[in-house]
N, C-alpha and C positions, 0 to 999 in steps of 0.2 A: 386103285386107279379110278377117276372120276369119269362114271360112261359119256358120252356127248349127250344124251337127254338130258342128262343131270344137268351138264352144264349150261344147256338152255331151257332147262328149269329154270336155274338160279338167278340168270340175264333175264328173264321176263318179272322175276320176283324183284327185282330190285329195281328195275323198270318202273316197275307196279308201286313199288316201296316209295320210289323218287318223286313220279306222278302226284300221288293220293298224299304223301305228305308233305309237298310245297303249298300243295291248296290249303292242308292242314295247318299250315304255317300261317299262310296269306290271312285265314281264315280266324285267327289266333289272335290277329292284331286287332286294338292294343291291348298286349297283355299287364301294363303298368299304367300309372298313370302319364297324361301329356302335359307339357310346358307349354305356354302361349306366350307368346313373348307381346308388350302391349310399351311402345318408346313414349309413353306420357304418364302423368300422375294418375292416381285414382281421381275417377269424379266424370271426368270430359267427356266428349260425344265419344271421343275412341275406344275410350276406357269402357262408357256403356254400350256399346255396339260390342266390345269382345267377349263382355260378361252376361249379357242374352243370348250371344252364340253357343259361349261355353258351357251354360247352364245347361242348353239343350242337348251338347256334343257328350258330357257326363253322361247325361242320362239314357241316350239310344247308342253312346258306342260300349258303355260295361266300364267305362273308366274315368276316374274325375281329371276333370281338364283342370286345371291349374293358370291361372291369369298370374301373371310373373309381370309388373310394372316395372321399366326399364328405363327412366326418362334419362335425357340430356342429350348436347349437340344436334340441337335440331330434331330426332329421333333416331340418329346414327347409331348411339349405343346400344338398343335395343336388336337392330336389324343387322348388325355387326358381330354381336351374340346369336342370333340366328344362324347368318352366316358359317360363324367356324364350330356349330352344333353338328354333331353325328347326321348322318341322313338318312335316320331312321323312320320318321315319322313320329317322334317325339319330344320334337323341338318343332314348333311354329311361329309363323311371324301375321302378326294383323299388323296388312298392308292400308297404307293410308295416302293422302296426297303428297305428304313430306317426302315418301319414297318415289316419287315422280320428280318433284321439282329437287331433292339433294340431290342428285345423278350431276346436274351442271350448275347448281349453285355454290356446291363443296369444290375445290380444288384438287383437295391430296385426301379422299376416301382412299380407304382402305382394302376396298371390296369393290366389285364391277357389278350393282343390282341385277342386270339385268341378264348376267351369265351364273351370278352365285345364288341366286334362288329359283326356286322353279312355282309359277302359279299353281293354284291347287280352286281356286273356287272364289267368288263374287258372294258379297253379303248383300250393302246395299249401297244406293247410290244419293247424295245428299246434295240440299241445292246451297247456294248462300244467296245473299238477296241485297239487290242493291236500295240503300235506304239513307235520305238525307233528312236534318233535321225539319222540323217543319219550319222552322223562317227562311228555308232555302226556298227561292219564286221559281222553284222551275217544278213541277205537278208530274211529267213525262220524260222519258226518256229525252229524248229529240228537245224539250225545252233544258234538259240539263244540260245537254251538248252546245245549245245555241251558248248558255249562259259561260258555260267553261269557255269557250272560241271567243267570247265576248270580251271576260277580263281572264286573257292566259295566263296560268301557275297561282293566279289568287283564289282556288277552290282548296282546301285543303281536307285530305283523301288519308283515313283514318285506317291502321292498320295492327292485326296482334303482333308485329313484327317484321322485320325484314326475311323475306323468303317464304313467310309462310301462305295456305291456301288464300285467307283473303286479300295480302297483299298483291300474291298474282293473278289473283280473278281483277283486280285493278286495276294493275299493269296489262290486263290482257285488255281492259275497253278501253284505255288510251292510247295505245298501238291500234286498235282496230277503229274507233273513234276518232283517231286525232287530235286527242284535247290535252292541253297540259293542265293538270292537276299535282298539287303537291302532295307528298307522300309523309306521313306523319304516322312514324313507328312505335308501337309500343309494348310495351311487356304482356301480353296476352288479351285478347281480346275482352275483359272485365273493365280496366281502366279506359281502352280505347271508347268503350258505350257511354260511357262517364262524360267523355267529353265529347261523342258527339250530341247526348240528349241536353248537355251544357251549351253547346252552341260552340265550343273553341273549334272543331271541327263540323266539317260542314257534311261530307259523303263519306261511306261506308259499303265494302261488299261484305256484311256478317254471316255465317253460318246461322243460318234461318232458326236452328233448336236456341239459341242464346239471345235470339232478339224478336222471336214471335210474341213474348209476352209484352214488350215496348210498343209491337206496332199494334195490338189489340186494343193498347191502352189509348191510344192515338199520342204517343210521344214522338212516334218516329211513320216518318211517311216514308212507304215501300213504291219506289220506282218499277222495279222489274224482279223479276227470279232469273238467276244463272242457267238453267235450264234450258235443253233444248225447248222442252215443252213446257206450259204451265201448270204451275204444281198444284196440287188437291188440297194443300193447307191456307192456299191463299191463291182458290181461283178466280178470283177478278184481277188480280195482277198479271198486266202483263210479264213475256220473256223479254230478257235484253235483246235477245235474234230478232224479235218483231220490229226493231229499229236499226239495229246492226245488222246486217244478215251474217251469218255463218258465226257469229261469237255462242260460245257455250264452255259453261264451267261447270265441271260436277263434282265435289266432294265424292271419291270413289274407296270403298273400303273393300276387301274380302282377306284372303287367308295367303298364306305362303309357306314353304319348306326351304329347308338344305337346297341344291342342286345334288343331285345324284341318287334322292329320294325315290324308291323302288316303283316305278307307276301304279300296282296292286293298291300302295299305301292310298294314294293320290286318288285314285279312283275310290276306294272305302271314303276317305273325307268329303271329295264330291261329293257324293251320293248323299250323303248324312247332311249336311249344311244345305243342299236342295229340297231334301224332305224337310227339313225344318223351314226353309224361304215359302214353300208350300204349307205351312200350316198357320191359320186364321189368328192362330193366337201367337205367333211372331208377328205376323203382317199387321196384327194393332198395335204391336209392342213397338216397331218400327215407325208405323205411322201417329203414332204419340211422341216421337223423336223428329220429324216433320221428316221422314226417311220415307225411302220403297224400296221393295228386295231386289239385288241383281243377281237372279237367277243366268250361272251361266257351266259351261264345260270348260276344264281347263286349258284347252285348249283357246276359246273366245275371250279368258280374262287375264290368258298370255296375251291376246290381238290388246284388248285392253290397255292393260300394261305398257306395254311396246309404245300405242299408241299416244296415251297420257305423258308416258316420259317424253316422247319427242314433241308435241306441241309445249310442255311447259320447258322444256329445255330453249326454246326458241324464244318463250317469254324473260325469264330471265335473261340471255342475255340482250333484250331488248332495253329492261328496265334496267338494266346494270346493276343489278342487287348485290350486296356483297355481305358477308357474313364474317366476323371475328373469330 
């Protein structure tokens, strides 16, 4: 017969046992390596943003992160694999603009973003820039706007497509602007520069990393940055806010999980992606990308999130964008 000591021996023992090896557990991860799930080709800003991440997350989490290129539908397929991944914390998704504005550009998604994954941490935050050819006569913001009011829908407004970040940094100064501008789609932002440094198009919102090296050369004259503020890669340009008030566009990137992903995990990957936004030699690696770190908690790049999806959800359906 077991005396009563004994048995509250055993209860404090396994007590003791439960405690010290959940932490042991918590403490464990990752014990394999991690999948990054990345919805575009090798090569692009996204692609390089997930593989300066992951080089760094290798090497201070004890396990190689793995960049798994998932393109198609816009980025759905990528973030739709994320999605129905285990919620272990080994399966991640690099979150990008596309998963703001598909929320209400898609019709029949498959998944509800903003209930089937759970933020996890801000990398960095990216401008694009508004830029017209130079035989366009307008020098300023406020002079492009006279000029679009002047002759409406005959500006024609270059895009990597329907839906994507530049098309709706567009569609956001023409609703806030007022102007009608025509929208001129095209298979990725490469051919759209094509023709705007040709003249067939006239304005452009480009992601600033694919078109800093045109406006250096002086082919392409930069109007504004998307920005709240103005950027360090080209500070004598004004923001478009300095003439619109309250417009701002930011190319936003950081990390994502499963939903139901254990918070322990969540908190380890913070932690680790903040210490690297903190160190010198990312912040050049970023700022050689015309990027800056957003350092945030997961909880602020849920606010994030939240708040990206519903301003671009309001653009869309303003522009009426539709997607095949």
């Amino acid at each position: 017969m077991i005396s009563r000591f004994r048995v509250c021996a055993i209860g404090l023992a396994c007590a003791w046992l439960t405690a010290f090896g959940g932490a042991s557990a918590q403490e464990t991860y990752p014990s394999h390596p991690i999948r990054w799930i990345v919805g575009y080709p090798a090569g692009g800003s996204t692609d390089i943003v997930a593989r300066l991440m992951g080089q760094w997350l290798s090497e201070h989490l004890g396990q190689q992160v793995v960049i798994d290129n998932r393109p198609g539908a816009g980025n759905n397929i990528g973030t739709e694999f994320v999605v129905r991944a285990p919620p272990d914390g080994y399966t991640l998704l690099l979150v990008n603009p596309a998963n703001f504005i598909n929320t209400t550009l898609y019709e029949h998604l498959t998944f509800d973003f903003l209930k089937d994954i759970v933020p996890v941490a801000g990398i960095a935050e990216l401008p694009n820039v508004m830029e017209v050819n130079p035989n366009v006569p307008a020098h300023t913001v406020a002079e492009f706007i006279a000029l679009a009011k002047a002759i409406p829908g005959k500006i024609n407004m270059a895009s990597s497509g329907n839906g994507t970040s530049i098309h709706m940094s567009g569609e956001l100064f023409k609703m806030m602007a007022n102007v009608n501008l025509t929208h001129v789609p095209y298979r990725g932002s490469a051919p759209a520069l094509t023709d705007l440094l040709g003249g067939q198009v006239q304005v452009m919102f480009d992601n600033l990393p694919s078109s800093i090296g045109h406006i250096k050369a002086g082919k392409l004259r930069p109007l504004a940055v998307t920005t709240a503020k103005r950027w360090e890669t080209l500070p004598d340009v004004p923001t478009v806010g300095e003439t619109v008030p309250g417009y701002e566009a930011s190319a936003i990137f950081g990390v994502a999980a499963p939903a139901g992903t254990p918070p322990e995990v969540i908190a380890r990957l913070n932690r680790e992606i903040n210490a690297a936004l903190a160190d010198p030699g990312m912040k050049a690696r970023l700022a050689d990308l015309g990027a800056a770190p957003l350092v945030t908690t997961p909880k602020e790049f849920a606010a994030i999130v939240a708040s990206e999806t519903e301003k671009w959800g309001k653009v869309v359906k303003f522009s009426g964008a539709k997607v095949e």
